[in-house]
C-alpha positions in Angstrom: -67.9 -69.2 -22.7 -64.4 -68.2 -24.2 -61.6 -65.4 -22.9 -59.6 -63.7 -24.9 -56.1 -63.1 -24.5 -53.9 -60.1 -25.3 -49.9 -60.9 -25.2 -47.2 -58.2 -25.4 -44.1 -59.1 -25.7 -41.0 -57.0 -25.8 -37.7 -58.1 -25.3 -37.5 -60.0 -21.9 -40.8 -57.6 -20.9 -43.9 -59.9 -21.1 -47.4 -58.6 -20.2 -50.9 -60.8 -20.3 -53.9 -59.8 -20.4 -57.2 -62.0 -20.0 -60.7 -61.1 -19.7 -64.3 -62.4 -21.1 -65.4 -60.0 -24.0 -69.4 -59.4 -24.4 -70.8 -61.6 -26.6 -74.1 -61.4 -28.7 -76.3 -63.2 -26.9 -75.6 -61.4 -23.9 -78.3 -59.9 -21.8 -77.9 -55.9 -21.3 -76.7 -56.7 -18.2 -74.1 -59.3 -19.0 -72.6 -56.8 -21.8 -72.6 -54.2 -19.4 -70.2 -56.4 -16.3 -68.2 -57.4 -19.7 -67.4 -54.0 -21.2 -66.2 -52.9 -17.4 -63.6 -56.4 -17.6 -63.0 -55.1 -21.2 -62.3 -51.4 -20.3 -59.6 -52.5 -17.4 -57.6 -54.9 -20.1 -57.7 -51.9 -22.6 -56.2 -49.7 -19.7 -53.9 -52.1 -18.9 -52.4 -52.8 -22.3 -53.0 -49.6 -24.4 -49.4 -49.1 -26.7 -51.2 -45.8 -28.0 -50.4 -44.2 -24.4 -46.9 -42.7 -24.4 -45.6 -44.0 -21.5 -46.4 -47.3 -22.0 -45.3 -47.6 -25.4 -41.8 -45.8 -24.2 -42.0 -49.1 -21.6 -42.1 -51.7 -24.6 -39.7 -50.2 -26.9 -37.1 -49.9 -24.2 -37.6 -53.4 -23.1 -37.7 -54.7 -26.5 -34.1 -53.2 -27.5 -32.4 -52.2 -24.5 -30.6 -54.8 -21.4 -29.6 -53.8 -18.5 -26.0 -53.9 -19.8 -27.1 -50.9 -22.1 -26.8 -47.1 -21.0 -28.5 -44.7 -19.6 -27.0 -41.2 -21.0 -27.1 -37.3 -19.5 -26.2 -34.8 -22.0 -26.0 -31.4 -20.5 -25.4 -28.4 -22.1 -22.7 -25.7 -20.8 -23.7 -21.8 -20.2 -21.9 -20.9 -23.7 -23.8 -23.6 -25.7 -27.2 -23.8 -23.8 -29.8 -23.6 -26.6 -32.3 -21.1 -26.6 -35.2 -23.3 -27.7 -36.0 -27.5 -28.6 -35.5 -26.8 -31.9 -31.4 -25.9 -30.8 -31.5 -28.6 -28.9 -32.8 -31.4 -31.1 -29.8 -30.1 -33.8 -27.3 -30.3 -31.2 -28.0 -33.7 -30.5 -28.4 -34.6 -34.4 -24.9 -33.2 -34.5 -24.0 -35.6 -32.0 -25.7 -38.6 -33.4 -24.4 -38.5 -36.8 -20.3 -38.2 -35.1 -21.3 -41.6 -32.7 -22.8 -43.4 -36.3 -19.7 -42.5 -37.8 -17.2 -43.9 -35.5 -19.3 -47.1 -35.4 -20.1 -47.5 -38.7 -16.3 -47.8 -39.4 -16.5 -50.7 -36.8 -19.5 -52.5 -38.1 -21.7 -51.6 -35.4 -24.8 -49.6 -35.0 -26.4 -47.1 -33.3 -30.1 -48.1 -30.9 -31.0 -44.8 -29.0 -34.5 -43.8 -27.5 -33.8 -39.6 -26.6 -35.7 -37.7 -24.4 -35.6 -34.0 -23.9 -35.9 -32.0 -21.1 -36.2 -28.7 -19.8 -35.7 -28.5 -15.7 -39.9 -28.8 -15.8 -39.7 -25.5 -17.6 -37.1 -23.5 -15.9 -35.2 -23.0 -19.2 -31.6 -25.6 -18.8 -32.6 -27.7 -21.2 -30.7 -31.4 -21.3 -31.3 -34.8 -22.9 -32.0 -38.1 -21.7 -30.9 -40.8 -23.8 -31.3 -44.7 -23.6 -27.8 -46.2 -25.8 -26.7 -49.4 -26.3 -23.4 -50.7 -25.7 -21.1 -52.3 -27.8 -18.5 -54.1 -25.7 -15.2 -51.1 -26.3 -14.9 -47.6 -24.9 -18.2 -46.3 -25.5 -17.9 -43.8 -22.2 -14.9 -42.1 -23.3 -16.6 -42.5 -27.1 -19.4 -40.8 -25.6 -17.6 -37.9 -23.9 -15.7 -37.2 -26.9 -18.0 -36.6 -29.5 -20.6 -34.2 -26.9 -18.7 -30.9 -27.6 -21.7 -29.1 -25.7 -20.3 -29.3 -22.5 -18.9 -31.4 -19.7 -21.3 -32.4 -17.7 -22.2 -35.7 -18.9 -23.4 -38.6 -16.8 -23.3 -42.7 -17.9 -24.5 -45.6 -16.1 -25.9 -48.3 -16.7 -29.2 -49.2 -16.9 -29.1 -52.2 -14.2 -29.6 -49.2 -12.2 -33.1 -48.6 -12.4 -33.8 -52.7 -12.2 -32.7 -55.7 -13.7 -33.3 -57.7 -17.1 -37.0 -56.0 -18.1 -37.2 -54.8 -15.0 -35.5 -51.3 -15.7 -37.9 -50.3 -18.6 -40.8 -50.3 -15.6 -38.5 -48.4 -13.2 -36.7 -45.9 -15.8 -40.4 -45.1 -17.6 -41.9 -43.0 -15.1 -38.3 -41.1 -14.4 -37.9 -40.0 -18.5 -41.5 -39.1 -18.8 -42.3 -37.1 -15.9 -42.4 -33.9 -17.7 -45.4 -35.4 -20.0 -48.2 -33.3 -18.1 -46.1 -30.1 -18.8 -45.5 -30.0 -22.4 -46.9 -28.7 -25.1 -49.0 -29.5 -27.2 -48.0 -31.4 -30.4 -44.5 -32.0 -28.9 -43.7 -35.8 -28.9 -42.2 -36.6 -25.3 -39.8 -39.1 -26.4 -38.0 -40.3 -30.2 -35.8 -43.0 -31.3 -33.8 -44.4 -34.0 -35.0 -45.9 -36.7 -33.8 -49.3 -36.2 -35.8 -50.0 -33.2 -37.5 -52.9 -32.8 -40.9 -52.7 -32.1 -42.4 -54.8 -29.2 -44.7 -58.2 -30.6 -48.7 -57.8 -29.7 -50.7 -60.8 -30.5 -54.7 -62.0 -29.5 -56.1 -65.4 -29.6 -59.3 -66.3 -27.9 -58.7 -69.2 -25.2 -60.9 -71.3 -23.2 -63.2 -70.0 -20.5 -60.4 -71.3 -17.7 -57.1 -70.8 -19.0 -54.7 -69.4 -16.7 -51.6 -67.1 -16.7 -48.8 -69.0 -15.9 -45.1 -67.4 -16.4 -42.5 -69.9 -17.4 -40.3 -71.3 -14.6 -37.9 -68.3 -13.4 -39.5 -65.3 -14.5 -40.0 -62.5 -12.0 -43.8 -61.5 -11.6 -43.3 -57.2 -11.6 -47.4 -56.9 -11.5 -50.0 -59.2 -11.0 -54.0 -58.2 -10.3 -57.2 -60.6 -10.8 -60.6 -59.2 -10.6 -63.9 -61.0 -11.1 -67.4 -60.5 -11.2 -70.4 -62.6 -12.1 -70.3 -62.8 -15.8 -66.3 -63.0 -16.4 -62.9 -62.6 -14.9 -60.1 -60.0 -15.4 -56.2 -61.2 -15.1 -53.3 -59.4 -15.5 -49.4 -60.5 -15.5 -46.5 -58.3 -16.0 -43.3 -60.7 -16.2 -39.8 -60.9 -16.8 -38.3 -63.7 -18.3 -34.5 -64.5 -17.4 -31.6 -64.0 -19.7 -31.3 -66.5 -22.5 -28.0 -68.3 -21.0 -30.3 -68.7 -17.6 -33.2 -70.1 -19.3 -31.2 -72.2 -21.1 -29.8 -73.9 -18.1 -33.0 -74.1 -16.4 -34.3 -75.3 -19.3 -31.7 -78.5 -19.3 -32.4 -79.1 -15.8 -35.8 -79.3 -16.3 -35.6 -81.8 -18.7 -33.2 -84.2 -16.8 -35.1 -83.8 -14.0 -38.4 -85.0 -15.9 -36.6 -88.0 -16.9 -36.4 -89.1 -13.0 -39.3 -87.8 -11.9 -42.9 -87.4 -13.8 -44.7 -84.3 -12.5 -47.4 -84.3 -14.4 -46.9 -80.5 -14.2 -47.2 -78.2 -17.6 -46.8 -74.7 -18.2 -49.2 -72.7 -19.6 -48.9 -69.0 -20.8 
C-alpha cells in the first residue's frame, strides 16, 4: 500500500504533507477512513485559500532582512474610497521603481489594504524588499500622503520562514469583513511563486526535515486503513546550511552513522 506526498516549498518555508489516498480496490469502508486522511491533507495544504497562499508568496520572496511597511494617509489626503487608495499607492510605486531602476535594482512588494475594520481611515500594509542603501529615508520621501509612516523589519514577526506564519494572520485579519469580489491582498508582478510538487512514496516513508531546520507545526493522525502526517519547517539560511553541511561531512569521515535523511 503506497502514500502519497504533497511538498510545498517556498523560499526557506517548507510544508509536507503525507496521507494514504483510497484506492480501487478498497472496500466502502476503507475509501471512506481514506477520504477523511485525504480531506485533512487538502485542508492543510490548500494554495487556493487566501491566507495561505499570502503565507507562501511571502516566504518564497521575502527574508527577514526585508520590510514590513505602514503607509498612512494624513486628514487632507485621506481617500474617500479603495479605488483612491489603490491610485495613491500606484503613484507611490511607480516614484520607488524609478529611483531603483536608475540603480539596477527592482521592486518585490506584496500590499495589503486596510480600512480600521471599516471605520473609514484607510492605510496600506506593504511587505518590501530591501536593497542594502537608504531605503527608509527612500521610502519616506516618495509617500507624499502623509507622515505617519512606520518601517521595521520583518525579523519582527519571526525569523528566516518563520515571519510569513506569524505576519499572515496580522495582514489578513480584515478577510471576514470585506466585500465581496475585493482581493484581500496584491503583489508585484515579479513574484516568485512558491514550488508544489506530488510523488507517491512507499507505505512507511517518514517526514524527516534536514538537520537544523526549525519544526513551526507538526501533527500525525492515524486510523486503521492509513496515516496522516504533517510538517511545517524552516530550513536555515544558505551560509548556515552550508557550514552544517561541511561539518557533516567531515564528521562522516570519522564516524559512520549509518544515519540518512529522508524528506
Amino acid at each position: 500500500m503506497a502514500r502519497y506526498r504533497r511538498t510545498v516549498r517556498a523560499g526557506a518555508l517548507v510544508e509536507v504533507v503525507t496521507y494514504n489516498r483510497p484506492e480501487p480496490s478498497d472496500t466502502p469502508r476503507q475509501r471512506h477512513e481514506k477520504q477523511k486522511l485525504s480531506s485533512l491533507a487538502r485542508k492543510k495544504l490548500n494554495a487556493k485559500q487566501s491566507n495561505k497562499q499570502f503565507e507562501y508568496v511571502a516566504a518564497a520572496n521575502f527574508t527577514g532582512r526585508d520590510y514590513m511597511v505602514t503607509l498612512s494617509f494624513d486628514n487632507a489626503h485621506l481617500p474617500p474610497d479603495r479605488r483612491g487608495v489603490i491610485s495613491a499607492f500606484q503613484r507611490f510605486i511607480r516614484k520607488l521603481r524609478a529611483e531603483r531602476k536608475r540603480r539596477g535594482q527592482e521592486v518585490k512588494f506584496i500590499r495589503v489594504i486596510e480600512n480600521k475594520h471599516g471605520e473609514g481611515r484607510f492605510h496600506i500594509h506593504m511587505l518590501l524588499n530591501a536593497t542594502g542603501g537608504n531605503d527608509f529615508e527612500e521610502v519616506r520621501s516618495l509617500w507624499e500622503f502623509g507622515t505617519d509612516i512606520d518601517i521595521q523589519y520583518l525579523n519582527k514577526y519571526g525569523d528566516d520562514a518563520r515571519f510569513a506564519s506569524g505576519i499572515v494572520y496580522y495582514l489578513t485579519k480584515e478577510r471576514h469583513t470585506a466585500a465581496a469580489g475585493v482581493r484581500r491582498w496584491s503583489g508585484s508582478r515579479n513574484l516568485v511563486r512558491p514550488e508544489i510538487t506530488g510523488e507517491w512514496v512507499h507505505d512507511n516513508a517518514s517526514i524527516i526535515p534536514p538537520v537544523g531546520a526549525e519544526i513551526i507545526e507538526s501533527e500525525e493522525i492515524r486510523n486503521e486503513w492509513g496515516i496522516f502526517a504533517y510538517c511545517k519547517y524552516a530550513l536555515k539560511p544558505q551560509s548556515q546550511r552550508s557550514r552544517t553541511k561541511r561539518a557533516s561531512r567531515t564528521d562522516r569521515e570519522y564516524r559512520d552513522t549509518g544515519g540518512r535523511m529522508r524528506l
